[in-house]
C-alpha positions as CSV (number, residue, x, y, z in Angstrom):
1,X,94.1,121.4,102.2
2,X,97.5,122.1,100.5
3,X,98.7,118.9,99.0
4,X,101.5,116.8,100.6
5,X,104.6,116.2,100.1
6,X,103.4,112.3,99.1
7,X,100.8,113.4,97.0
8,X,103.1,116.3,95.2
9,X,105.8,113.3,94.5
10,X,103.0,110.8,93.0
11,X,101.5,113.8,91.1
12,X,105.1,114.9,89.6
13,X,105.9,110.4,89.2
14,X,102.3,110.4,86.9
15,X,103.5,113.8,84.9
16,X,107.0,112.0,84.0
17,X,105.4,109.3,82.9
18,X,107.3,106.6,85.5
19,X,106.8,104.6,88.6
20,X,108.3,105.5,91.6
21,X,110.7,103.6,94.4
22,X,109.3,103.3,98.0
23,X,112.0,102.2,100.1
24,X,111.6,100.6,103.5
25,X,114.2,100.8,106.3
26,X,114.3,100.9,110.2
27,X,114.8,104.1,112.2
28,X,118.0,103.1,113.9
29,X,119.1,100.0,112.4
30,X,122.0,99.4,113.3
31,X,122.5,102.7,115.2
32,X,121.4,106.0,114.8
33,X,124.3,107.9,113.2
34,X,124.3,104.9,110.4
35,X,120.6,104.7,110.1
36,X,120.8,109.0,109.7
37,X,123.9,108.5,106.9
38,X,121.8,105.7,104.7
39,X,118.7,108.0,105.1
40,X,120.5,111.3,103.8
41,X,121.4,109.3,101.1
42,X,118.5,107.5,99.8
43,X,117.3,109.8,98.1
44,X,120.3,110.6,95.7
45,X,120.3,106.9,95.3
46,X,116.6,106.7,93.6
47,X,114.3,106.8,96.7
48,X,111.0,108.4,95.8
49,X,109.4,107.9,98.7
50,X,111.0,107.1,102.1
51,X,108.8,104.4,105.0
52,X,110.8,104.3,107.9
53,X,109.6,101.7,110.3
54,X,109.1,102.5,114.3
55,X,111.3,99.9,115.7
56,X,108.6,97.7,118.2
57,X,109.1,94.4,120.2
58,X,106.3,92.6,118.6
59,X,106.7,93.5,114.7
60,X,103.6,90.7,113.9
61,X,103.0,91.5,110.4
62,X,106.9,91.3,109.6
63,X,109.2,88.7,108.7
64,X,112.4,87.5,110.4
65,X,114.3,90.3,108.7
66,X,112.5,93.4,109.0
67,X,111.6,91.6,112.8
68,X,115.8,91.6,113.1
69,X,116.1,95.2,112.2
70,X,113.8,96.3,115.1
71,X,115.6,94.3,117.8
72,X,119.0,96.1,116.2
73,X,117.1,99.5,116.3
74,X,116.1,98.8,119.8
75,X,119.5,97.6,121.1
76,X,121.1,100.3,120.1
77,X,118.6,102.6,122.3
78,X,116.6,103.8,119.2
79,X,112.7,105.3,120.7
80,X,110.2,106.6,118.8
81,X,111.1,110.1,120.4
82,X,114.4,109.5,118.5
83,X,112.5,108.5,115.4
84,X,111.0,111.5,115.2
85,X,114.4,113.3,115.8
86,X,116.1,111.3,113.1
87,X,113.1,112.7,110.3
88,X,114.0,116.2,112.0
89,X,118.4,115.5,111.2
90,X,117.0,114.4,108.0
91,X,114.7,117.2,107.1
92,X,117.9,119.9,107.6
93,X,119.1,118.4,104.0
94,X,115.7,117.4,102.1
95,X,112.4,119.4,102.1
96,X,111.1,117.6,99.3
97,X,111.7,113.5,99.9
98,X,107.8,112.0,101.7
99,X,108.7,110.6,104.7
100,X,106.2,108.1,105.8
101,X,106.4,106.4,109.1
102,X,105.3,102.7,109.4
103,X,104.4,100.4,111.9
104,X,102.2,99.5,115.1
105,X,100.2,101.6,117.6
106,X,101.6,100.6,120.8
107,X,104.1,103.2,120.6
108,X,102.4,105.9,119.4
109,X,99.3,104.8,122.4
110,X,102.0,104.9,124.8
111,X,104.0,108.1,123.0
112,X,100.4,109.9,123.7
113,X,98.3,110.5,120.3
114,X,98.1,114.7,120.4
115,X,101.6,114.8,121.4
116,X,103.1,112.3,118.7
117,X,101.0,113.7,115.9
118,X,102.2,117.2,117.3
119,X,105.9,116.2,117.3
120,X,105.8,114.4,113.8
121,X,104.3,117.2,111.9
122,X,106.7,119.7,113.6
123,X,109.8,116.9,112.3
124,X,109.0,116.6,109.0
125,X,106.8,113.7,109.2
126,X,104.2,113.4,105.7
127,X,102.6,110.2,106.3
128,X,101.2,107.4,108.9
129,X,100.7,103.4,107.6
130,X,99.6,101.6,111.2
131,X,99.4,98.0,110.4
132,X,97.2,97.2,113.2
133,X,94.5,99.8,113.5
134,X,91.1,98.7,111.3
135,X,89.3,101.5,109.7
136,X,86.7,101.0,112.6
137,X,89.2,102.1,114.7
138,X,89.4,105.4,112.5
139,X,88.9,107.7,115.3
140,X,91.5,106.8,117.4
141,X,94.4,107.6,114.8
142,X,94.0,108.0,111.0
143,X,91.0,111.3,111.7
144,X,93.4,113.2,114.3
145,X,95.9,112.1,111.9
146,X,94.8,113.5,109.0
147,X,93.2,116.8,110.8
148,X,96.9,117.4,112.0
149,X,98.1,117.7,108.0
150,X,99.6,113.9,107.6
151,X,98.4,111.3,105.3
152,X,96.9,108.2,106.6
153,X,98.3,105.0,104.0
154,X,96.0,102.0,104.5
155,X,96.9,98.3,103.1
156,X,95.0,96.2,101.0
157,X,95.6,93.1,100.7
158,X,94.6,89.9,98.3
159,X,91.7,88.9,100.6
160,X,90.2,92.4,101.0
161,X,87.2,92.1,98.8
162,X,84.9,93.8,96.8
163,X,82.6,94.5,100.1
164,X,85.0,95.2,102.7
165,X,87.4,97.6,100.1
166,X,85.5,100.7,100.6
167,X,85.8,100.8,104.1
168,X,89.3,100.2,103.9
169,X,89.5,103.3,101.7
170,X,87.3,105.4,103.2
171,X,90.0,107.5,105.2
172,X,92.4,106.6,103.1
173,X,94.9,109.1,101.8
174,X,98.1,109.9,99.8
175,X,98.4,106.4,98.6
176,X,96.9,102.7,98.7
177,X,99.5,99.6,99.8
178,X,98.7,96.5,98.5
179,X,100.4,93.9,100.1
180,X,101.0,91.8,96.7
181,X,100.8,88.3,99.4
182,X,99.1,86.6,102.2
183,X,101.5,86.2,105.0
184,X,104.2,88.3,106.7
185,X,106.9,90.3,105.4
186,X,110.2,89.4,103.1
187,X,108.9,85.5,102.7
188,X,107.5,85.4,99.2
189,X,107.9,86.9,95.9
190,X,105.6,89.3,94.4
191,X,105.8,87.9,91.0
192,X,104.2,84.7,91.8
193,X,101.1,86.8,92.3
194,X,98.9,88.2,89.8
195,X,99.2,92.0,91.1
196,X,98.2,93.4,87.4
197,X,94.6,92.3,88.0
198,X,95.1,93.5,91.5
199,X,96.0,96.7,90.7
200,X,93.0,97.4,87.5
201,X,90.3,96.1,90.3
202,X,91.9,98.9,92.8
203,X,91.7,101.6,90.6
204,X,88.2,100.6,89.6
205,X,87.3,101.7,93.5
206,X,90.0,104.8,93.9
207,X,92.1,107.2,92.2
208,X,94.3,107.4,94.8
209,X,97.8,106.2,93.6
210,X,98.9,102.3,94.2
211,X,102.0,101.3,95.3
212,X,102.8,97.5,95.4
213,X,105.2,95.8,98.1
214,X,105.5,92.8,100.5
215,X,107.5,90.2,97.8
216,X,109.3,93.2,96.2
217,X,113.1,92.0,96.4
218,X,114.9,92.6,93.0
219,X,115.1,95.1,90.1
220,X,113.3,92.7,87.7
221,X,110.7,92.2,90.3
222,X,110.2,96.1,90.9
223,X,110.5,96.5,87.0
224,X,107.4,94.2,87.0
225,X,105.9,95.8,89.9
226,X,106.2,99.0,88.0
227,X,104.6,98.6,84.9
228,X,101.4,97.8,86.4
229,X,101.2,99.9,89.6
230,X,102.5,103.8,90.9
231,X,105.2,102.3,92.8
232,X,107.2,99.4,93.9
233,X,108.3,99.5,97.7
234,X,111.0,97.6,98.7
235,X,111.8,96.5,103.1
236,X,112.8,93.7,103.6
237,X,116.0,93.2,100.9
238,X,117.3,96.3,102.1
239,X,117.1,95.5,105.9
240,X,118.5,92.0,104.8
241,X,121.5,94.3,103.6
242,X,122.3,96.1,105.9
243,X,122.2,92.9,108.4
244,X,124.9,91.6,105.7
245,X,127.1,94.0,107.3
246,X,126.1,93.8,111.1
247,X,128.3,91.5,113.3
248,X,127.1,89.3,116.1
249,X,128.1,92.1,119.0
250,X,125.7,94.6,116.6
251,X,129.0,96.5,115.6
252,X,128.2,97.7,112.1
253,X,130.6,97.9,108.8
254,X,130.6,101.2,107.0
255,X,130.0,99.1,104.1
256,X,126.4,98.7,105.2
257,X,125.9,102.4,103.9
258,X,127.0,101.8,100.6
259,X,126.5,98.0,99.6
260,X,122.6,99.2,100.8
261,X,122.4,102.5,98.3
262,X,123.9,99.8,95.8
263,X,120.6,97.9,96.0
264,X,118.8,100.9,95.4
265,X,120.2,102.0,92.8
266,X,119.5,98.7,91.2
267,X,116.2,98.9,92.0
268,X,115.5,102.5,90.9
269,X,117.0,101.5,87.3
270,X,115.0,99.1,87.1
271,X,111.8,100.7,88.0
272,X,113.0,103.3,85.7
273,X,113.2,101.0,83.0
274,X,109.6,99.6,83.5
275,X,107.6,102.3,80.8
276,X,110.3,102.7,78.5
C-alpha cells in the first residue's frame, strides 16, 4: 500500500532529526467558518499533524474542556457530515498536512460505516483514533478502515501491559498514542509521569512511531515530551483557548484565531528545541 500522508510526515520528522507537534482541536468549535480559519492555519503555525475531534454528546474519555468544545461544536449545528466537509474546505489549501479524525463510534454507527469511510477518504481524511472500540471489536471499524486506505491510531495507556500490548497493536497503524495518564483528558500533567520508560518499553513491542499526549499543556512540557517520544500532541490547552475567547451567548472573538496559533507556535518552538 502506498504510504500515508501520517506515515510520510513521521518518516520526513525521523529524517530531520526532530519531534513533531500533534495538535488537537474540535471540528466546529465555536462555529464552522472559525474552526475552518484556525485549521487553514495550523499548519503554518507548526502543526505536524492535525486530530480533529467529532464533536459527540457523551465525550467520556475527555475532560471538562475538550467536553465544552463539543457542546460549542454542536450548538453551532456542526455534524459529522460537516466534519467531513470541513477536511474537504481544508484540503483545497493543504495536500500534505495528516488529518486524523478522533473520537467515539456512535456517530460514525449512526453515519453508516461504508458510507463514512467512503466519504472521509474522498475528503481528505488520513487517519481514525476511536476511543471506544477494543481491538476485539477490530472488525467493525479499524479492518474496513484500514482496507479503505486510512490509518487506524490505537492508545496505549499506563496500565496496558506487557500481555494485553500486542493486541492493542495488532491493527495498529501510522502511529501509537500513549495516553501519558490514567484518567480523562486536560486534568494532569504529563511530566509528573515517567513517559521516557514508557516510551523505550513501546518501542521494544513496535516500530511504529509514538506520539505522547493527555497532560501535554506547555512548551516545556512538549519539549520534554519530545525528547523521548516522535511527537507531543497537544487538545486540551488549545480548546481551553479558544473557550478564552468564546462569550456566554457562544459569540466568538476573532482573537480566538490568533491568541490559539500563538500557543502553537510556543509549542512547536519548543518541540523544536527538544534534540538540539
Amino acid at each position: 500500500m502506498t504510504a500515508t500522508r501520517i506515515e510520510r510526515r513521521f518518516a520526513a520528522l525521523k529524517s530531520a532529526g526532530r519531534g513533531g507537534l500533534v495538535t488537537f482541536v474540535t471540528a466546529g468549535d465555536p462555529n464552522y467558518d472559525l474552526s475552518l480559519t484556525l485549521l487553514r492555519q495550523l499548519p503554518a503555525a507548526g502543526a505536524d499533524v492535525i486530530e480533529l475531534g467529532m464533536p459527540f454528546t457523551d465525550p467520556m474519555a475527555d475532560g471538562p474542556a475538550i467536553q465544552a468544545s463539543s457542546l460549542r461544536a454542536l450548538a453551532s449545528g456542526i455534524t459529522l457530515k460537516k466534519t467531513l466537509q470541513l477536511v474537504g474546505d481544508f484540503r483545497k489549501g493543504d495536500a500534505e498536512t495528516p488529518i486524523i479524525l478522533m473520537g467515539y463510534y456512535n456517530p460514525i454507527f449512526s453515519y453508516g460505516v461504508a458510507a463514512f469511510l467512503k466519504d472521509a477518504k474522498a475528503a481528505g481524511v488520513d487517519g481514525l483514533i476511536v476511543v471506544d472500540l477494543p481491538p476485539e471489536e477490530d472488525e467493525e471499524l479499524c479492518l474496513p478502515a484500514l482496507k479503505a486506505g486510512l490509518n487506524f491510531i490505537r492508545l496505549a495507556t499506563p496500565t496496558t501491559d506487557d500481555k494485553r500490548l500486542p493486541t492493542v497493536l495488532r491493527n495498529t497503524s501510522g502511529f501509537v498514542y500513549y495516553v501519558s495518564i490514567a484518567g480523562i483528558t486536560g486534568t494532569r500533567s504529563a511530566v509528573n509521569t515517567d513517559v521516557a520508560a514508557a516510551v523505550a518499553r513501546l518501542k521494544r513491542h513496535t516500530d511504529l512511531p509514538i506520539a505522547v499526549g493527555f497532560g501535554v499543556k506547555t512548551a516545556e512540557q512538549a519539549q520534554a515530551i519530545a525528547k523521548v517520544a516522535d511527537a507531543a500532541v497537544v487538545g486540551s490547552a488549545l480548546v481551553s483557548r479558544i473557550a478564552e475567547n468564546v462569550a456566554a451567548d457562544g459569540t466568538a472573538s476573532p482573537k480566538a484565531v490568533d491568541d490559539t496559533l500563538a500557543l502553537v507556535r510556543e509549542l512547536a518552538a519548543g518541540v523544536r528545541r527538544a534534540r538540539q
